[in-house]
N, C-alpha and C positions, 0 to 999 in steps of 0.2 A: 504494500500500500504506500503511496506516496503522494505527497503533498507540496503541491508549487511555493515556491518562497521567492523574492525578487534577488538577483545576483548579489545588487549592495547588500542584502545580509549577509553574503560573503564575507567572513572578516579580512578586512583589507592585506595583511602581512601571511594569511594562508591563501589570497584568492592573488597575489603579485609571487608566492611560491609556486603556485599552480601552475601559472601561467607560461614561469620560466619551463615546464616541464613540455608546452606543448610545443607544436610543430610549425612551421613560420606560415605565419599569415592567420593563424588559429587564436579563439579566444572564447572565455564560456557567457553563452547565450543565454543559460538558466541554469535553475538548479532548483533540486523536489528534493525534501526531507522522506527520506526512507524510517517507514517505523519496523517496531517490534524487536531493537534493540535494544540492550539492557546499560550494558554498560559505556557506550558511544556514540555523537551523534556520528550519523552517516547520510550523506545526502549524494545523490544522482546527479553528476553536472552534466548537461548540454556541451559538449562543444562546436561549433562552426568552424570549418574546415575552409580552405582558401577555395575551396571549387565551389563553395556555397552548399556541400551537403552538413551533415550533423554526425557526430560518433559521441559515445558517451562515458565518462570514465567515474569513480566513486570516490568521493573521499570519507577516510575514517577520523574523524578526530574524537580525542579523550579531551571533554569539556569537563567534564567533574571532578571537585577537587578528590570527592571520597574514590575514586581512580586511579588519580593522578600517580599516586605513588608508584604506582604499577606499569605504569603506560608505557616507559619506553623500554623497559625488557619484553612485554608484551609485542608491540610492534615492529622491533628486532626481529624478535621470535618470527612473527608472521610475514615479512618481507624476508626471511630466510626460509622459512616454508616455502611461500609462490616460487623463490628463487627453485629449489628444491622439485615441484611440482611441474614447472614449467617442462613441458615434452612425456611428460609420463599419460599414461591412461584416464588419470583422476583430472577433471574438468574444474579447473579454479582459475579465479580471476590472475591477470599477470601482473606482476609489478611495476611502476610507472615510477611513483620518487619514495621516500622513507624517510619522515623527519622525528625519530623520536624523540629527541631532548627539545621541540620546540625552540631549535636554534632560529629557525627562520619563522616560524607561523607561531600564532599568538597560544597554539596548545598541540602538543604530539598529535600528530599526523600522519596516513599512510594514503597516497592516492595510486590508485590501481584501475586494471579495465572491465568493465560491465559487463558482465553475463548475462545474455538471455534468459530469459523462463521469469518465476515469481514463487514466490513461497505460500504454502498451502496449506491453511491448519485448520481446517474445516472437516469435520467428521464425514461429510458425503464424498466416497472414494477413497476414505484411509482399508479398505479392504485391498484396492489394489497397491496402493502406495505402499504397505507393508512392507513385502517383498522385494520392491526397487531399492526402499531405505537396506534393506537387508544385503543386496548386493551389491552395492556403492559401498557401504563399511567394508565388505570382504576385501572388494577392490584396494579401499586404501591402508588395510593391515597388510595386502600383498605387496607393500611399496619397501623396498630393501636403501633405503640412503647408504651416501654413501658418508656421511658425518650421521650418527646419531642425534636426534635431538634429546635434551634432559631429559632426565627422569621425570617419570608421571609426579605431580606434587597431590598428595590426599585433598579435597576439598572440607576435611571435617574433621571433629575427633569427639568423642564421648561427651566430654564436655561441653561441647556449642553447640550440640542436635536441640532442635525449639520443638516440643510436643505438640502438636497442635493441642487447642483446646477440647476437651470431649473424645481426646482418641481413647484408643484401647490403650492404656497405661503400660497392662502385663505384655503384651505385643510389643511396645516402643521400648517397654524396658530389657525383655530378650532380644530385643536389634540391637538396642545400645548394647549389651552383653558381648555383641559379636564383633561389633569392633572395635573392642579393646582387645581382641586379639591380636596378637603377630600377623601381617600380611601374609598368604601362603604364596608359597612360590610360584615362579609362573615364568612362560616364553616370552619373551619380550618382542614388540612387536611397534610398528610407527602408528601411534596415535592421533587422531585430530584432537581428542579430549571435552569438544561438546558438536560433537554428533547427535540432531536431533531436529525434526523439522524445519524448526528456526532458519537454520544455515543450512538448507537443501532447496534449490530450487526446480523448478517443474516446468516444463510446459504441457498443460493440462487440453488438448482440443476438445469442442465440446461436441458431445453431451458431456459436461463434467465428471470429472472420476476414468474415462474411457478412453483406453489409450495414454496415459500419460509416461512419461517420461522425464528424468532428469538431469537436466541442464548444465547445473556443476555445484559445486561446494563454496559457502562462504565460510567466513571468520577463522583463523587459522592462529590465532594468535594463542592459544593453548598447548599447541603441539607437541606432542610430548610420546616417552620411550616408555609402555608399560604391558600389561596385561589384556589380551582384546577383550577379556569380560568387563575390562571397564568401561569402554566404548558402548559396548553394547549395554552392560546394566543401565550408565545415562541417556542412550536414546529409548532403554525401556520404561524409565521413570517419566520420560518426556511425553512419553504414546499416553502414559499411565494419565497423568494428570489433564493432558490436551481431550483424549477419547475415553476415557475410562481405563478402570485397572486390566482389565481385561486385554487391552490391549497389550500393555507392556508388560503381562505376563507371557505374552504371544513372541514377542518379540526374541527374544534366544534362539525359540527355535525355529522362526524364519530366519536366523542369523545362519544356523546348521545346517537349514535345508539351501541355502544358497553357497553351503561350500564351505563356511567358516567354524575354527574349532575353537571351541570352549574348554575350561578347566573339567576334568574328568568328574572330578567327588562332588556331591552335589552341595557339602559341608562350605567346599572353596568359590562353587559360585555362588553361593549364598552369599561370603561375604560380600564380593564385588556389588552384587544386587543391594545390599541392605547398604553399604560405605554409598554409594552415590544415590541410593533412595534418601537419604540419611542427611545426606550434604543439599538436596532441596529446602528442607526444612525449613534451611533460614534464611530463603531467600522465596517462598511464596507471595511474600505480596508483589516483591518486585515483578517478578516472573508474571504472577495472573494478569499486572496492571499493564507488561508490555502486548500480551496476547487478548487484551481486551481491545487495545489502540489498532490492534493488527488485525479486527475485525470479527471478534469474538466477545460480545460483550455481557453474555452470559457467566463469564468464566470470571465470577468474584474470586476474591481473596478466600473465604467462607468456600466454596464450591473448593477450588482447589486444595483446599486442604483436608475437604474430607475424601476426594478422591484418593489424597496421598497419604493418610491414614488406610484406608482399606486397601488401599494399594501394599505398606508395609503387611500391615495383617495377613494379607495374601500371603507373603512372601515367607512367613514365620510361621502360617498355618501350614505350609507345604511342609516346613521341612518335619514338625511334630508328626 
């Protein structure tokens, strides 16, 4: 979903960095704020091109201070990723300039080039969407770099899980039980680290749901070296809370049937499942409030958190 803004809201010292980026005789026309992002803005610019057509490229900027801290290892990370990605099988934007310290534009920065499709978080056609999400993961656990990126970093720990209010108590308190355990072992594998509708785009031809396909991969600035059940447990919590639990109990094993392997004990992928169910927790309102802007406006804070109660519950009733 995007939303026209006039260019001068451009900030003047990111929209004179841009510019230096583009191609002689080029300059931006417009630009449409991109929703459904959480922790950056991101807007769509226009550019006109000296022949008089149009191409279009994204810029990411970390405008929030409670961010900021993080921004420029983050978009490091992610303009070493595209770098990384560029000629492989895995369909991601390519990289254009990378200013993380805000040396030149008024807040870290990353401008790159637009992908086709659009992002789909609409329950009509997550039947077939499943499976695509499913083999796009495989996809990019088969990618072998040739630098490792970091180690995966935990999103949580026993301590900072927020119960929702009214959950199952005994339930959240055998989750939290689980991971205070030692990580179990595991292949290591290249992570994107939020795989999950958000950052998958589609092009859906209508009749909606039919036929779709997708287009490529956003946000990469997580990337990381770890366990593919942790990829998959967060795009299973993602299915969980967007479509119901059901879904992202479904999730695994179209993860399996499209080729990809999971920890064997059901002990070990419990934790991965319950560690990144776990690490939602406390970030639900933010989360409901972006996927309400993104055209879901059913999807309170309240709603998602009971989905993601029942969703752990699920998850702890299996294993008893």
């Amino acid at each position: 979903m995007t939303n026209h803004i006039d260019v001068a809201d451009v900030r003047p010292l990111t929209l004179a960095w841009v510019s230096r980026h583009l191609g002689v005789g080029e300059r931006v026309v417009r630009a449409d704020a991109l929703q459904g992002g959480i922790t950056a803005e991101v807007r769509k610019l226009t550019i006109g091109t000296r022949d008089g057509g149009t191409r279009d490229l994204v810029l990411r900027s970390f405008v929030d201070p409670f961010y900021g801290e993080h921004a420029g290892d983050w978009l490091s990370r992610e303009a070493g990723a595209l770098r990384l990605l560029a000629g492989t099988g895995v369909s991601a934007p390519g990289l254009v300039a990378v200013d993380p310290a805000a040396a030149h534009c008024e807040y870290p920065s990353l401008l790159m080039t637009h992908l086709a499709g659009r992002t789909v978080l609409d329950d009509e056609g997550v039947e077939a969407r499943v499976p695509l999400l499913a083999r796009q993961l495989v996809a990019i656990h088969a990618l072998r770099p040739a630098e490792r990126p970091r180690d995966y970093v935990a999103l949580t720990t026993a301590d900072t899980v927020v119960v929702p209010t009214g959950a199952d108590a005994a339930a959240w308190a055998a989750a939290i039980d689980v991971i205070r355990r030692p990580a179990p072992p595991y292949a290591g594998r290249f992570l994107h680290r939020d795989f999950q509708p958000g950052n998958v785009l589609f092009e859906v031809p209508p009749p909606e749901g039919t036929g779709a396909r997708i287009t490529g991969v956003v946000d990469w600035a997580a990337t990381s070296w770890g366990p593919a059940d942790l990829d998959v447990a967060h795009c299973s919590v993602n299915l969980a809370l967007l479509h119901g639990p059901a879904w992202g109990l479904r999730f695994p094993a179209a993860y399996e049937e499209a080729g990809g392997v999971l920890a064997t004990a059901a002990g070990e992928r419990l934790y991965w499942q319950v560690r990144d169910g776990l690490a939602s927790s406390e970030e639900v309102q933010s989360v409901a409030q972006a996927w309400r802007e993104a055209g879901r406006p059913e999807l309170t804070t309240r709603v998602v958190e009971e989905r993601l109660d029942a969703y752990v519950t699920a998850l702890m009733e299996a294993l008893s």
